[in-house]
C-alpha positions in Angstrom: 95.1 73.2 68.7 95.8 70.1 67.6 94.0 66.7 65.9 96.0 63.4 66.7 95.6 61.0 64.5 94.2 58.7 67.4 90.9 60.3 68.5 90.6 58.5 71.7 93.8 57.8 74.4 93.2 53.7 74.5 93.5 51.2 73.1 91.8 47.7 72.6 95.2 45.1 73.0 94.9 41.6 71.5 93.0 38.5 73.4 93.2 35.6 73.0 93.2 34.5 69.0 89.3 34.7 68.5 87.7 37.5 71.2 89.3 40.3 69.2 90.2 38.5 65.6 87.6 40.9 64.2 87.3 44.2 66.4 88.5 46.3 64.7 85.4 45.8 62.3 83.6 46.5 64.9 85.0 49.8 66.7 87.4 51.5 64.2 84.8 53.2 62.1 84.6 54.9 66.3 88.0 55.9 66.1 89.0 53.0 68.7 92.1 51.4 68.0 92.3 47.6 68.7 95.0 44.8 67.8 93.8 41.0 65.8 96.3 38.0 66.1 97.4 37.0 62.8 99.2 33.6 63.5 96.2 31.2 63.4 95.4 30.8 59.8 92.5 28.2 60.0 90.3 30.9 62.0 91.5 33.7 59.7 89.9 31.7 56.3 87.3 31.4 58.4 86.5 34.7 59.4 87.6 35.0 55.5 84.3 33.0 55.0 82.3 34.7 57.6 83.0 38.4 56.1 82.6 37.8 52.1 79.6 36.0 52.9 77.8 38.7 55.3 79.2 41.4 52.6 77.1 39.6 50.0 81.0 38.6 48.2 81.9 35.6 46.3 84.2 33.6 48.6 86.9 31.8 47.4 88.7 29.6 49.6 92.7 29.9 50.0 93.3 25.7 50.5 96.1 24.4 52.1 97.5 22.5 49.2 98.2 26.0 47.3 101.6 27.4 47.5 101.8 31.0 50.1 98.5 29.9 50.9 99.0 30.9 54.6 100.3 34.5 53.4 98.0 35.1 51.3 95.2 34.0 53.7 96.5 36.5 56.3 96.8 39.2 53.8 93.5 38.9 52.1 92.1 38.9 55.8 93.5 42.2 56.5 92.6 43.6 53.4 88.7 42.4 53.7 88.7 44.0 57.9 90.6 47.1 56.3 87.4 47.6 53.3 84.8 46.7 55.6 86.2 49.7 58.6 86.5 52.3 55.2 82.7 51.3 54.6 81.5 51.8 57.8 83.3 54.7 58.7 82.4 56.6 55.6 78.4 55.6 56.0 78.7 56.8 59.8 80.6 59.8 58.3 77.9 60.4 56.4 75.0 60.0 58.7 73.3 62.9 59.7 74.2 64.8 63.4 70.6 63.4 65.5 69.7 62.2 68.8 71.0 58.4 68.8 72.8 58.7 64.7 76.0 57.1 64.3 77.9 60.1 63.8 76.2 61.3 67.3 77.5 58.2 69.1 80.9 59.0 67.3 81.9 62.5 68.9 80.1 61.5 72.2 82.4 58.6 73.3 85.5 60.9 72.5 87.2 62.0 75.5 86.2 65.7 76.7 89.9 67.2 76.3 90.0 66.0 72.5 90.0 68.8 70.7 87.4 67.6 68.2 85.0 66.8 71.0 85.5 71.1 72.0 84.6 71.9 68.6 81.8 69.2 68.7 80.2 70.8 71.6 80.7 74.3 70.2 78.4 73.1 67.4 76.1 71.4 69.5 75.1 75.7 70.5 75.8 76.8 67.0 73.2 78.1 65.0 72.6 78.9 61.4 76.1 79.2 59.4 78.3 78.9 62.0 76.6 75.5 62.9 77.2 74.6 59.2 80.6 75.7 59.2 81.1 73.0 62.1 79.6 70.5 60.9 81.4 70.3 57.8 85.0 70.8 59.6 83.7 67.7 62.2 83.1 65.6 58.8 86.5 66.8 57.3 88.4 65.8 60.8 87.1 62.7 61.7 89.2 59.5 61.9 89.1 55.8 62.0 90.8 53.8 64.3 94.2 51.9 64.0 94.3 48.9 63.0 97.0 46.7 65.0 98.3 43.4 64.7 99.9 41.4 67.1 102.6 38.5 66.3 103.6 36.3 69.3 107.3 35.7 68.6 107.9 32.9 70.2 105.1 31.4 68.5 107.4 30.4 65.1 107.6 26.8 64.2 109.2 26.2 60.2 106.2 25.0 57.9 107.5 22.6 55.0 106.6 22.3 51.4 104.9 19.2 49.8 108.7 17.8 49.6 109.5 17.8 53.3 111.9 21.0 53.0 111.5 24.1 54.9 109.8 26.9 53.4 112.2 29.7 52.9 110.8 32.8 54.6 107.6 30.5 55.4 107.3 29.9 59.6 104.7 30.9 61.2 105.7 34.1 62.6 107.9 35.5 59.2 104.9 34.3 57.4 102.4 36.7 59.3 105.0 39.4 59.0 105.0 38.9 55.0 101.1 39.0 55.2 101.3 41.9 56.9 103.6 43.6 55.2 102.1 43.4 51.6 98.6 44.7 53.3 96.7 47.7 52.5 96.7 48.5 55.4 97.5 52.1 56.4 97.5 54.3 59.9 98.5 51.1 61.5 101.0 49.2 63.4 102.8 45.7 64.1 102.8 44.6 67.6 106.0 42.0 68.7 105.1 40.0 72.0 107.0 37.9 74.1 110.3 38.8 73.6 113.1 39.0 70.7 113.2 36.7 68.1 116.5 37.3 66.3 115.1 35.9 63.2 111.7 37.9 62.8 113.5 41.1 63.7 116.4 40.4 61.3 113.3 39.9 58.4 111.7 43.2 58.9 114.7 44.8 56.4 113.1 43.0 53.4 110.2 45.5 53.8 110.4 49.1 53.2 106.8 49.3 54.3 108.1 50.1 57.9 110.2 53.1 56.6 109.9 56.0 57.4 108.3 58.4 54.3 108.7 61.5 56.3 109.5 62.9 60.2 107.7 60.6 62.1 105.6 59.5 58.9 105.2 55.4 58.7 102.9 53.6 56.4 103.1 50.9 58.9 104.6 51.6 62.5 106.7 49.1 64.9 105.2 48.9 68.1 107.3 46.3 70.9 105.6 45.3 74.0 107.7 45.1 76.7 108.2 44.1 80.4 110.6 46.4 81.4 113.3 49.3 80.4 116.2 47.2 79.8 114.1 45.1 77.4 112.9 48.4 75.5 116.6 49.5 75.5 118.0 46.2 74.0 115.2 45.6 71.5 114.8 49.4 70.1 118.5 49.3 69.6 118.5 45.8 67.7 116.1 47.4 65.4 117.6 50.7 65.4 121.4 49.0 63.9 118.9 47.7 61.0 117.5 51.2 60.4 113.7 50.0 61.8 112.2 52.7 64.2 110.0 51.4 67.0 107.2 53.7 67.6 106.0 53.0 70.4 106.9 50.5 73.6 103.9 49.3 75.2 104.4 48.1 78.8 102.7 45.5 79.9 101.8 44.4 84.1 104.1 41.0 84.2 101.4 38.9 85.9 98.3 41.9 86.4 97.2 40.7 82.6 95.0 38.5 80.2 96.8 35.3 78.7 100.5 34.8 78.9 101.6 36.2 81.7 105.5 36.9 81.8 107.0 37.6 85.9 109.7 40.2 86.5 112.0 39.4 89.2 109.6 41.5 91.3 110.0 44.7 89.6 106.5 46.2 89.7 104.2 48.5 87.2 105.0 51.5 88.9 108.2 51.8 89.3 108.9 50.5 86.0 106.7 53.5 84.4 109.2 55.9 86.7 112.3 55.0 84.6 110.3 55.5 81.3 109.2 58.7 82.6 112.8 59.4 83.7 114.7 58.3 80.7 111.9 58.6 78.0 113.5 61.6 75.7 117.6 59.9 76.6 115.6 56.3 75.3 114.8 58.1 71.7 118.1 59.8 71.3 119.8 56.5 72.0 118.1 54.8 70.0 118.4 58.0 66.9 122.4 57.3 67.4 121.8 54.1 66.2 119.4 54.5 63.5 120.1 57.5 61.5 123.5 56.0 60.6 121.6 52.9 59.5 119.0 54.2 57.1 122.1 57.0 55.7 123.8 54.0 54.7 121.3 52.2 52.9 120.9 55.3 50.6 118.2 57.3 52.5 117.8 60.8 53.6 118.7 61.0 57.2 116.5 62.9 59.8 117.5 65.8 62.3 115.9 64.2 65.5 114.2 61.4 66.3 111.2 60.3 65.7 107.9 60.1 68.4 108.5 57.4 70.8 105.2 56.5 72.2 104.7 54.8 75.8 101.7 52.9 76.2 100.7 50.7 79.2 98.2 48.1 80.2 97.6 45.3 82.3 94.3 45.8 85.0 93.7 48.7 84.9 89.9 49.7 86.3 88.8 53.2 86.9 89.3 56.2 85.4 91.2 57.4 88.6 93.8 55.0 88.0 94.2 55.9 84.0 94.4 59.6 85.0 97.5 58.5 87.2 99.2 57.0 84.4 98.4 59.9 82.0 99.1 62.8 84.5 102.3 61.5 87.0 104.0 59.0 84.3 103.1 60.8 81.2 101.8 58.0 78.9 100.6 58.5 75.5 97.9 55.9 75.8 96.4 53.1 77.9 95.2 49.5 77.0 91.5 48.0 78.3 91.1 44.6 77.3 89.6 42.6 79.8 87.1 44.7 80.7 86.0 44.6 77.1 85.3 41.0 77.0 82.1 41.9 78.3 81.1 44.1 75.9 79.8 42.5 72.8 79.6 45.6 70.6 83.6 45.1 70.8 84.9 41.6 70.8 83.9 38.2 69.8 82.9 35.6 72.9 80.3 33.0 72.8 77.4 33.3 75.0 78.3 30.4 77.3 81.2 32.2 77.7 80.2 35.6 78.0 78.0 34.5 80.9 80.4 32.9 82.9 82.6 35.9 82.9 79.7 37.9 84.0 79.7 35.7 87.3 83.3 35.1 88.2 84.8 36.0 91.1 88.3 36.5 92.2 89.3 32.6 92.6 88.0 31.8 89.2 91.1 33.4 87.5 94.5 31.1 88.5 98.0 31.8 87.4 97.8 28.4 85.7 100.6 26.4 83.4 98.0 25.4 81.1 100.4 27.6 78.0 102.1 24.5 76.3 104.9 27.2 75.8 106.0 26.5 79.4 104.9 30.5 80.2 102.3 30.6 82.9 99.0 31.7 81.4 96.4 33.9 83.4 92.9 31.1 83.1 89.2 31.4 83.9 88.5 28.0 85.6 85.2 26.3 84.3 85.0 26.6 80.7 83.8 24.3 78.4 87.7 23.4 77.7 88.6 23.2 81.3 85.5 20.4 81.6 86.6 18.9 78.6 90.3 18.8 79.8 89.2 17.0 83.1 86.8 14.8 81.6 89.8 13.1 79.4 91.9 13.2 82.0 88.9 10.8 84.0 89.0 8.6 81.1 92.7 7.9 81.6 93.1 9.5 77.9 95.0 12.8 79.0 96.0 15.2 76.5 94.1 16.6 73.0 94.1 16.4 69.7 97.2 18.5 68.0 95.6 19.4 64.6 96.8 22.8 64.6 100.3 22.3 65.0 101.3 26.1 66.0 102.9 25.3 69.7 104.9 22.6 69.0 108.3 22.8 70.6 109.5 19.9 72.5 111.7 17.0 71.1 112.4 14.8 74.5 110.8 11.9 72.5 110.5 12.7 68.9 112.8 14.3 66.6 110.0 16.4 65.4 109.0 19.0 67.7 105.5 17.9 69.0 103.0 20.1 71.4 103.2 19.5 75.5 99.3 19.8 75.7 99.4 16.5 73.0 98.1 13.4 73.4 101.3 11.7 72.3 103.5 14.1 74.7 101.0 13.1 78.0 101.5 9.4 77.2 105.2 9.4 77.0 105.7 11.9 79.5 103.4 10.4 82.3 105.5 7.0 81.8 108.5 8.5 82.2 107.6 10.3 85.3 105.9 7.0 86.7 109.6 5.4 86.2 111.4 8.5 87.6 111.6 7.0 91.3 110.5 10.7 92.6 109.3 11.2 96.0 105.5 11.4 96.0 104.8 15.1 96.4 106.9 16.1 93.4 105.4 13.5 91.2 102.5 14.6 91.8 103.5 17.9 91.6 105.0 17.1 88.1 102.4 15.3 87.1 100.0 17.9 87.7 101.9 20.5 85.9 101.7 18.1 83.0 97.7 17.5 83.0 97.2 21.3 82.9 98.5 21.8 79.5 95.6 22.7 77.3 95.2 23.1 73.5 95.3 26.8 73.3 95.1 27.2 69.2 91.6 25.4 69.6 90.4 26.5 72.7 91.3 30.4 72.3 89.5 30.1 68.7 86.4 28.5 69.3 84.7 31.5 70.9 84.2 33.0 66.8 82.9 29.4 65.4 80.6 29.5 68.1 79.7 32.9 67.4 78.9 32.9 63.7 78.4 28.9 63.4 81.4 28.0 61.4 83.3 25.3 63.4 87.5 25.5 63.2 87.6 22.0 63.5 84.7 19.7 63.6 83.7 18.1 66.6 86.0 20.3 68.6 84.1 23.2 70.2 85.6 23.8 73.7 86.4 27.3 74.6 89.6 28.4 76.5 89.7 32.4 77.6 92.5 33.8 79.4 90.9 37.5 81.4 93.5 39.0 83.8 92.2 39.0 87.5 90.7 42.8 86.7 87.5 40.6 85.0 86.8 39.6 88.9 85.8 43.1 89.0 83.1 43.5 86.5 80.2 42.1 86.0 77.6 43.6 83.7 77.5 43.1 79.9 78.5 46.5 78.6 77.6 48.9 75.7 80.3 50.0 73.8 79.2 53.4 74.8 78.9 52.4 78.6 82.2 50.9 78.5 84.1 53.9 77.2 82.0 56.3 79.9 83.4 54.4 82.4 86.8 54.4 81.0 86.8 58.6 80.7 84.8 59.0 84.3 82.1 60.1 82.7 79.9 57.5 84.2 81.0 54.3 86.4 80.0 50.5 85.6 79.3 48.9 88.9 82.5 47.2 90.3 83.5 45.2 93.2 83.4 47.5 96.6 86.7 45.4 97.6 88.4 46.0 94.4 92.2 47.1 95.3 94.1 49.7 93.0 95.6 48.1 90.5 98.8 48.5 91.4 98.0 46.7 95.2 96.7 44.3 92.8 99.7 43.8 91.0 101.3 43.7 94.3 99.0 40.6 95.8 99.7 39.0 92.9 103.6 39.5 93.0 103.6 38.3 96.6 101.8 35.2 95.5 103.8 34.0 92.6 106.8 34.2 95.4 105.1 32.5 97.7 104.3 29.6 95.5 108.0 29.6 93.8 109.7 29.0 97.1 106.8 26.0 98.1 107.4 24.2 95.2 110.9 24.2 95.1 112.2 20.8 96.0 116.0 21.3 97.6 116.7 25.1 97.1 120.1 25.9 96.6 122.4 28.9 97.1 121.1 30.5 93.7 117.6 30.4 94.5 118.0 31.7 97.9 119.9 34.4 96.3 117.0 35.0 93.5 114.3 35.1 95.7 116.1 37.7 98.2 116.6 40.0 95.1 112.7 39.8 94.6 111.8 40.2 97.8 113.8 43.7 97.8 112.4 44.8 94.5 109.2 44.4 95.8 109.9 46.4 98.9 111.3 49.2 96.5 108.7 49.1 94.5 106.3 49.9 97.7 108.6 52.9 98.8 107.9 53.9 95.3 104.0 54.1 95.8 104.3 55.4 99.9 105.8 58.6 97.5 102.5 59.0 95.7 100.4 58.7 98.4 102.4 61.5 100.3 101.7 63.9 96.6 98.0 62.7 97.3 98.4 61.2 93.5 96.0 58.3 94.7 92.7 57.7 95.4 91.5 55.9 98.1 94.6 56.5 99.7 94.0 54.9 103.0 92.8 51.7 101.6 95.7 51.9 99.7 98.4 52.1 102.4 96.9 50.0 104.0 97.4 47.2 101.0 101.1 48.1 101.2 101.3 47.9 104.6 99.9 43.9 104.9 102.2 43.0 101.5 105.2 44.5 103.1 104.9 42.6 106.0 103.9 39.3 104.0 107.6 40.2 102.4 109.0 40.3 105.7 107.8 37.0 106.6 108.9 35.5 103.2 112.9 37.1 104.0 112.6 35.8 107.7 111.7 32.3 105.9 115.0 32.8 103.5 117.2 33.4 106.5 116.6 30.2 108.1 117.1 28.3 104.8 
């Protein structure tokens, strides 16, 4: 029998920048793995602050003015979360086996097929020396959770020095990667979002940290989250030409997700989980042809095969049914819950305010929005102090915010300096433009609209931890953004960490929503509706998007001859609720291609 070096089969993926900045503080010393961002620097010195203060530390601040201070921020960061999950998970390792210890609460939120949760309930009957003889192998085998960080890379403006020149090796995203790198942290991965970034990718050769040491042995792992096949292919072989191994490709729902939410051409969840079932073993060995050559020529010892290639997925998933379909058809390794988490306090970081109002919302609270100054649309709770605060300027006839952090700025249609969308600056000089455009009425306002949703994301998705330990980002601005998928319409109560993972094992169920649809119908209604609203607010379709939209209408349609397949194994539950959620899509589909043919 073996001990994985991940006790439990999920994971915790990054929100926003705040809810999970510090969870891993907070759930590894279980064995839960969870992922931080580590591009915002201002809420990382202060969560710096937060943590050498509550650990009775001298804190000394990393100021701006100081050279690598942004490094060096990050890194010391990661270093503090990585001493404080040692210390707590050698106290709990220490505590003593009793009704409602640490160490209790530790073995009983494992899942029942982990083989250390067996051997915990053979000691649980034990008596006398064999009970001992447990006990000390349960304290020998225990493990920590991973701790993951996530780098946006699209999210990599150049910083300058105090001359005006741009930092060699110093944007945002290299930056975090540098911090990273020279971290102490071990049993622990990199996470890449969003897409390649030639440069960031090319920059992971400067560190031998992500080497491996021995046959699928890494100090620090490469972990790629990815939409589809195609991008896993191309991306694992750009790395694998540079001798970098990517451990694991975590698949994520294209618009069934928290924050940035990146569409498919209609290729759905499931049968995008087939081809990585299909192909998963031809994916490594592709990707070995390319690599082994690499690292031989850079002086290394080769390897005979390749190394573990881990598929993970996430994106809305709700019941334990529907993670024993992903484990037991599609062979995953592991699964992500994240926004179900954001009601559990135990595991991430939301203010009460906050916390409340995702208690309470319902299905129409959560909008496919364009708030993302990125220009990706964003997945949005309505209603939040930030929302309020966004309309209330926009009633004042002073659109836009503040830019004080400076991390999405990308456009240059009016300044030569890339400047943020969501900006004050921007909304003035854009809004004239448009008003001088001599566009028909509904696609102003259409425009105009898609302009006054812009938000400021590096405030409002870091405000949550200021609120909750009293240490503002930036004074006088406190409004929080947070970006659930539509699965948080779903749940309602305020969880125990304990309660959540019951529910995520089947071992107990947190009340849902009796409508709630599987979450691949889900992903479905959601896939119809992005459609829907593409072809409605396309002013004068041509040719190519006729063509582009009949492509997504039959990818759909294969995608539901996919799932009609696993309801005829009986693979899912609720299987007449579920046809029947195919059946009203496809013929929604049908109506959409009967609406292309006249155009």
């Amino acid at each position: 029998m073996t001990y994985d070096l991940s006790p439990h089969r999920f994971h915790i993926p990054v929100m926003g920048l705040a809810f999970t900045i510090d969870t891993p503080v907070k759930v590894a010393s279980y064995g839960i793995t969870s992922a931080l961002s580590i591009i915002e620097d201002n809420l990382i010195e202060m969560m710096r602050k937060h943590y050498y203060q509550e650990n009775d530390e001298t804190y000394i601040p990393i100021e701006k003015h100081e050279e690598n201070y942004r490094v060096r921020r990050i890194t010391d960061y990661l270093n503090l979360v990585n001493r404080n999950v040692q210390a707590k998970f050698e106290k709990l390792k220490e505590s003593a086996f009793e009704k409602g210890s640490e160490i209790v609460k530790y073995f009983e939120m494992l899942p029942e097929e982990s083989g250390l949760k067996e051997k915990y309930q053979q000691f649980l009957q034990a008596h006398g020396e064999a009970r001992e003889e447990l006990e000390n192998f349960l304290r020998k085998h225990m493990r920590p959770g991973g701790i993951e960080v996530n780098i946006m890379t699209k999210v990599d403006k150049n910083n300058m020095d105090s001359k005006g020149e741009i930092l060699p090796d110093g944007s945002d995203a290299l930056g975090a990667l540098k911090a990273y790198a020279e971290s102490d942290l071990e049993n622990s991965a990199v996470i890449f979002s969003a897409g390649m970034n030639p440069r960031l990718f090319n920059y992971l050769e400067n560190f031998r940290e992500f080497d491996a040491s021995a046959w699928g042995v890494f100090k620090k792992k490469v972990i790629i989250k990815v939409s589809d096949y195609r991008s896993a292919l191309i991306q694992g072989k750009y790395l694998a030409k540079k001798g970098i191994w990517v451990s694991e490709f975590r698949i994520e729902s294209g618009l069934n997700c928290g924050g940035h939410a990146f569409a498919t051409q209609g290729y759905l969840l499931g049968p995008i989980l087939e081809e990585f079932r299909i192909k998963k073993e031809e994916l490594a060995q592709e990707l070995f042809r390319l690599y082994n050559p690499a690292i031989l020529a850079r002086g290394e010892a080769g390897f005979e095969k390749p190394h573990p290639v881990n598929v993970t997925v996430q994106g809305g998933i709700g019941t334990a049914a529907e993670q024993q379909l992903l484990y037991g058809y599609y062979g995953v390794n592991g699964t992500g819950w994240g926004t179900p988490f954001l009601l559990c306090p135990e595991a991430t970081t939301v203010d009460n305010n906050t916390l409340e109002l995702l208690s309470k919302s319902k299905e129409n609270d959560v909008v496919l929005s364009k708030a993302s100054p990125l220009g990706v649309r964003f997945n949005y709770l309505k209603n939040t102090t930030a929302d309020k605060e966004r309309q209330q300027r926009i009633a004042k006839g002073k659109p836009g915010s503040p830019c004080t952090e400076k991390y999405l700025v990308s456009n240059t249609e009016f300044t030569k300096e890339p400047i943020c969308t969501a900006s004050r600056k921007y909304q003035k000089l854009k809004l004239e433009q448009l008003k001088n455009a001599g566009l028909p009425e509904k696609e102003y306002q259409l425009q105009v609209d898609d302009l006054l949703s812009k938000e400021c994301l590096c405030i409002g998705l870091s405000n949550s931890a200021g609120l909750n330990y009293k240490v503002p980002i930036v004074e006088k601005l406190d409004a929080v953004t947070i970006c659930p998928g539509p699965n948080i319409a779903n749940f309602s109560k305020i969880a125990s960490l304990q309660e959540m993972t019951d529910h995520i094992y089947g071992r107990r169920e947190l009340p849902q929503n009796a409508s709630r649809p599987h979450m691949f119908i889900k992903e479905l209604q959601l896939y119809v509706d992005y459609l829907k609203e593409e072809v409605r607010n396309t002013f004068e379709p041509g040719p190519r998007d006729i063509k582009g939209w009949t492509g997504f209408c039959n990818n759909l349609l294969n995608g539901i001859s996919h799932y009609r397949k696993l309801v005829e194994q009986e693979l899912i539950d609720r299987r007449e609720a579920f046809k029947q959620g195919l059946e009203q899509m496809e013929h929604a589909i049908r109506e959409i291609q009967n609406r292309l043919e006249v155009k």
